[in-house]
Backbone bond lengths (Angstrom), bond angles and torsions (degrees), N, CA, C in turn:
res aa  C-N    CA-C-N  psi(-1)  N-CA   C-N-CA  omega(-1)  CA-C   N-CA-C  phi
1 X - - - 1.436 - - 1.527 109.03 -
2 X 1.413 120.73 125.35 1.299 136.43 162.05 1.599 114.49 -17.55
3 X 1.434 150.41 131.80 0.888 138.60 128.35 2.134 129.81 -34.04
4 X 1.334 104.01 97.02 1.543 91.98 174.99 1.807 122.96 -61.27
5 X 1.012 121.36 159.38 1.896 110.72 162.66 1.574 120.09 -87.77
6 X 1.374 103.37 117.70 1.687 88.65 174.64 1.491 128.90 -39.05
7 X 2.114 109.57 124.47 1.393 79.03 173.38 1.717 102.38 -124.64
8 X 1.353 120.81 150.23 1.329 134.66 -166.04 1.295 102.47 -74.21
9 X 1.231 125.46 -44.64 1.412 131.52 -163.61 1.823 101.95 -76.49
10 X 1.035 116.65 -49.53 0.962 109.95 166.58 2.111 131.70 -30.98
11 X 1.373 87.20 -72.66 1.121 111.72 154.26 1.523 130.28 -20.31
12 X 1.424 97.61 -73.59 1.803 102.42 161.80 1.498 138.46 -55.44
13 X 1.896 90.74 -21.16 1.236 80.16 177.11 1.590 122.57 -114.21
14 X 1.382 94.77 23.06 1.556 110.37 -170.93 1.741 83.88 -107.02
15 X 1.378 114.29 -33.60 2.201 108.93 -178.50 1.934 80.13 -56.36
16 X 1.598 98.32 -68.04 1.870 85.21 -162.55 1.440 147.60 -44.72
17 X 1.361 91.91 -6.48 1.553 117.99 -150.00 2.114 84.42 -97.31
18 X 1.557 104.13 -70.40 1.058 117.25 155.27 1.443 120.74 -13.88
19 X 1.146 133.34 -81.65 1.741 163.71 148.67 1.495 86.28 -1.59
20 X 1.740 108.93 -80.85 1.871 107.42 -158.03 1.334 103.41 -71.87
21 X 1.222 116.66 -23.29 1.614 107.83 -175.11 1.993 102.26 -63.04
22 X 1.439 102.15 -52.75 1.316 110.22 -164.40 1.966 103.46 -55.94
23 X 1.425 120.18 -45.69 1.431 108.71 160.82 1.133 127.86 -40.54
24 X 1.773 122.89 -49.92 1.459 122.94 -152.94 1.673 82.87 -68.98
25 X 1.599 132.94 -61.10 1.027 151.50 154.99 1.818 99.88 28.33
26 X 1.814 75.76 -98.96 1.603 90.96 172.16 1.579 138.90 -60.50
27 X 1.301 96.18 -14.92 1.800 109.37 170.31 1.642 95.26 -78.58
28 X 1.355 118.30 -43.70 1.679 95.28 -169.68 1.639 113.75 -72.32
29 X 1.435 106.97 -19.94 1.373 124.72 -167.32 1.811 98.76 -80.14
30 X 1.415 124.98 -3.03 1.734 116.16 -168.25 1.019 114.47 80.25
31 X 1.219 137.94 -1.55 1.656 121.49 -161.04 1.320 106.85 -119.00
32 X 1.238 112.83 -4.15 1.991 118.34 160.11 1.324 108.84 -156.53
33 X 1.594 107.08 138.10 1.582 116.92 168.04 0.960 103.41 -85.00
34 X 1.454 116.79 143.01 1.788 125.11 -168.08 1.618 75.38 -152.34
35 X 1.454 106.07 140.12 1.503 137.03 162.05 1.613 107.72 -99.93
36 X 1.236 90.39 128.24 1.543 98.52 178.13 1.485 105.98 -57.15
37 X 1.299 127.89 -34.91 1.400 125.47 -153.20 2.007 94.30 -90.72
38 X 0.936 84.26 15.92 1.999 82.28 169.47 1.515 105.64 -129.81
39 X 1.080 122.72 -51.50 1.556 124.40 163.23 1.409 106.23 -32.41
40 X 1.688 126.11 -81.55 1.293 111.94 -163.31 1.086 154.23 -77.50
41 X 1.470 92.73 -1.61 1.693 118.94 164.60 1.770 95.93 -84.62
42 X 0.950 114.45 -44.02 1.885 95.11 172.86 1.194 117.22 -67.29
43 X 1.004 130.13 3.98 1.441 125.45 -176.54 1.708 101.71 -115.87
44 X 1.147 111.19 -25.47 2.080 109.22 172.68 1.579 83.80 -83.87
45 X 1.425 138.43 -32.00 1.689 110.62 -161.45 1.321 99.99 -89.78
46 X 1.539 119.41 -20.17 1.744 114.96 168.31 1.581 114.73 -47.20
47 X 1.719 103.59 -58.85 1.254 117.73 -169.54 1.543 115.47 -55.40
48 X 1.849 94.05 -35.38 2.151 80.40 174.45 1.271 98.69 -80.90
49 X 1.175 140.29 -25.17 1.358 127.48 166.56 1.381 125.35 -36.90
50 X 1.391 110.34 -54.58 1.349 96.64 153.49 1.567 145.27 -99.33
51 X 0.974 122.89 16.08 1.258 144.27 157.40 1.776 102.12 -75.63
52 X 1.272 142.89 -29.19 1.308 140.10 153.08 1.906 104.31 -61.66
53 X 1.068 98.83 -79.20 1.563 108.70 -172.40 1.884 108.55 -41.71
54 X 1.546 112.75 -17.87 1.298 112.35 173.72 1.646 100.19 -92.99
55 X 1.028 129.17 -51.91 1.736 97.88 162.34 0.911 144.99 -80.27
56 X 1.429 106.22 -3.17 1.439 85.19 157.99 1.563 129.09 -92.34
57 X 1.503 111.79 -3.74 1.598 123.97 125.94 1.757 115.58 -8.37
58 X 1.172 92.25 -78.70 1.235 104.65 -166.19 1.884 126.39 -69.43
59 X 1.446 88.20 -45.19 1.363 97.05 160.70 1.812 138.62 -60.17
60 X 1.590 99.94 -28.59 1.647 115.68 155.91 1.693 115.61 -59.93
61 X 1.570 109.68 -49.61 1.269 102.26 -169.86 1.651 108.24 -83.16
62 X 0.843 132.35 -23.66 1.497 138.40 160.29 1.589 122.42 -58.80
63 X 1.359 95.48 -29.05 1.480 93.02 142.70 1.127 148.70 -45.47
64 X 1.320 100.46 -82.06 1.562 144.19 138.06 1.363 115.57 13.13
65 X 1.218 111.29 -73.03 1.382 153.07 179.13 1.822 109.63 -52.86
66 X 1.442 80.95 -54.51 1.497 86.02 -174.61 1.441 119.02 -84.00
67 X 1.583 110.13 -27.93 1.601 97.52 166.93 1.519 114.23 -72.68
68 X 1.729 133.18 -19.04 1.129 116.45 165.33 1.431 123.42 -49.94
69 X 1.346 102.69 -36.77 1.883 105.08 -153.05 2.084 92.59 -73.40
70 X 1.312 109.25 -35.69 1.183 131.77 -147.29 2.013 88.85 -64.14
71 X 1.505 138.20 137.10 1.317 124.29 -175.52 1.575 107.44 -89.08
């Protein structure tokens, strides 16, 4: 099997994703009141969170890249 490349963005948004699920979780379960209107704006500001942290992912290794090729 192929080696994949770590990706960060990914990552963050699978912790965030993780995170709101685990509230709604415990709000349906009784054991915390969670307002929707705080949950789902944390969960779109996670997602640009990582949608930043994925380019600039991308923008490091494109770097990267380019000072190798460069003599």
């Amino acid at each position: 099997m192929r080696k994949h490349p770590f990706e960060p963005g990914k990552l963050v948004a699978g912790l965030v994703m993780l995170g709101v699920a685990l509230a709604y979780a415990l709000d349906a379960a009784g054991e915390w009141d969670v307002r929707p209107l705080v949950l789902l704006p944390s969960a779109a500001f996670g997602l640009c969170l990582a949608g930043v942290v994925s380019a600039l992912t991308h923008g490091l290794r494109r770097r990267r890249t380019a000072k190798r090729e460069t003599p």
